[in-house]
C-alpha positions as CSV (number, residue, x, y, z in Angstrom):
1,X,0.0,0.0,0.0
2,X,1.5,3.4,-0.9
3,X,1.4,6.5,1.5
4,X,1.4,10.5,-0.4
5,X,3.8,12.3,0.4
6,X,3.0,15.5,0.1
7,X,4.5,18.7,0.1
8,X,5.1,22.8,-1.0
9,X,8.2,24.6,-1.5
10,X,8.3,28.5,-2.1
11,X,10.8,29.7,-4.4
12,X,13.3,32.4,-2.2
13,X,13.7,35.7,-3.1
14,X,15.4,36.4,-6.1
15,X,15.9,33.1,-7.7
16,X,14.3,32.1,-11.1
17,X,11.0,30.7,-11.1
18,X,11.9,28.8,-14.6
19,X,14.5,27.4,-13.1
20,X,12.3,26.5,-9.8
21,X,10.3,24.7,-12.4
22,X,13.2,22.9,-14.1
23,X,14.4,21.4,-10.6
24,X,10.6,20.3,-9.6
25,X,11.0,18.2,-13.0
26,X,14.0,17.1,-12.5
27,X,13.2,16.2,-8.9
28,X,10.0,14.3,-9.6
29,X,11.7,12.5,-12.6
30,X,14.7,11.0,-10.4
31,X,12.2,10.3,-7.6
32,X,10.3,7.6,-10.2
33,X,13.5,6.1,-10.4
34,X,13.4,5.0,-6.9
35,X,12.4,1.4,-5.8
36,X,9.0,1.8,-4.5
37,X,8.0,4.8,-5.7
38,X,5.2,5.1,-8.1
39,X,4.5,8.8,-9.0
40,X,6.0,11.9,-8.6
41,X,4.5,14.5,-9.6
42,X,4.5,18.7,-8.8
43,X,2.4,21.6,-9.3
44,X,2.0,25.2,-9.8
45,X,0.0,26.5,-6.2
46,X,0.8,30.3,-7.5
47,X,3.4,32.1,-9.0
48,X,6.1,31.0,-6.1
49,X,4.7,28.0,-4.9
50,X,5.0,24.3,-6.3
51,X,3.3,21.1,-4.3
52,X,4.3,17.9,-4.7
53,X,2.5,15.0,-4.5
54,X,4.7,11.6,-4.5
55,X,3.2,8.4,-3.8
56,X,5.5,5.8,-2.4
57,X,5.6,2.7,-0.6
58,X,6.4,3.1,3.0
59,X,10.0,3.5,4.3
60,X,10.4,4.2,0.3
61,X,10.3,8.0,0.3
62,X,10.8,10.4,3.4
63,X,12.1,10.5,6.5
64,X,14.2,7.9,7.6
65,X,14.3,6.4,3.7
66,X,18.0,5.6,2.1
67,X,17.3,7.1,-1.2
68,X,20.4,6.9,-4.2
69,X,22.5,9.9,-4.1
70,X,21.1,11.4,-7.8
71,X,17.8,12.1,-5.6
72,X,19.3,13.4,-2.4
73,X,21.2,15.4,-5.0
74,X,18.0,16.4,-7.2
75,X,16.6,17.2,-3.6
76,X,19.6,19.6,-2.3
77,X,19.4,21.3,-5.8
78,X,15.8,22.5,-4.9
79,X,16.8,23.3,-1.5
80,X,19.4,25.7,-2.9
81,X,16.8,27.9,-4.3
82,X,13.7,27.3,-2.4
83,X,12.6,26.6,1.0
84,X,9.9,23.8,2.4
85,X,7.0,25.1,3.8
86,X,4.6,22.2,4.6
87,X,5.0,18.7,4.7
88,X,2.9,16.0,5.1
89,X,2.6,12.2,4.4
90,X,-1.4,10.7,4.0
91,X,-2.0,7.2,4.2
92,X,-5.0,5.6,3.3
93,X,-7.6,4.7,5.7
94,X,-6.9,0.9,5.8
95,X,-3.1,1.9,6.4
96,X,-4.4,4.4,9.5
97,X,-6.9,1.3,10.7
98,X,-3.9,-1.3,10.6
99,X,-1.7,1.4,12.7
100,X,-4.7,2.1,14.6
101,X,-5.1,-2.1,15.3
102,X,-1.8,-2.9,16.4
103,X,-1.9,-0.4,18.6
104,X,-4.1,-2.4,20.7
């Protein structure tokens, strides 16, 4: 079962926003090479705003993932010229029920 990771990044002041747009691309194409990844895709919120929406298999994508250098590198790129400012992963509801059940 995949989780969505989800996410927007504002471009900082003074950088491109073509460029901004070229990384996103670049980003969300290296991230479908991943193992366990099945789509990575971004979008246009407003003028300095892109969300991304990647859906991954758990432990594939995120926090505490080992992802192949070429996508940390893809992600630092982004980071040099824009900043994250939300991040979120959903899961579906019968990922949140099993988390829920072995809880008890």
């Amino acid at each position: 079962m995949s989780n969505m990771f989800v996410s927007k990044w504002r471009v900082n002041e003074g950088a491109k926003r073509a460029e901004f747009g070229v990384l996103a691309l670049a980003m969300c194409k290296q991230a479908k090479t991943e193992e366990g990844v099945s789509d990575a895709r971004f979008y246009w919120c407003d003028a300095n705003t892109i969300g991304f929406v990647i859906e991954a298999e758990a432990g594939c994508w995120g926090p505490g993932s080992k992802l192949a250098g070429a996508t940390n590198k893809s992600v630092f790129d982004l980071a040099d010229i824009a900043q994250v400012i939300s991040d979120e992963v959903w899961m579906s509801a019968k990922v949140g029920e099993m988390n829920y059940n072995s809880s008890h």
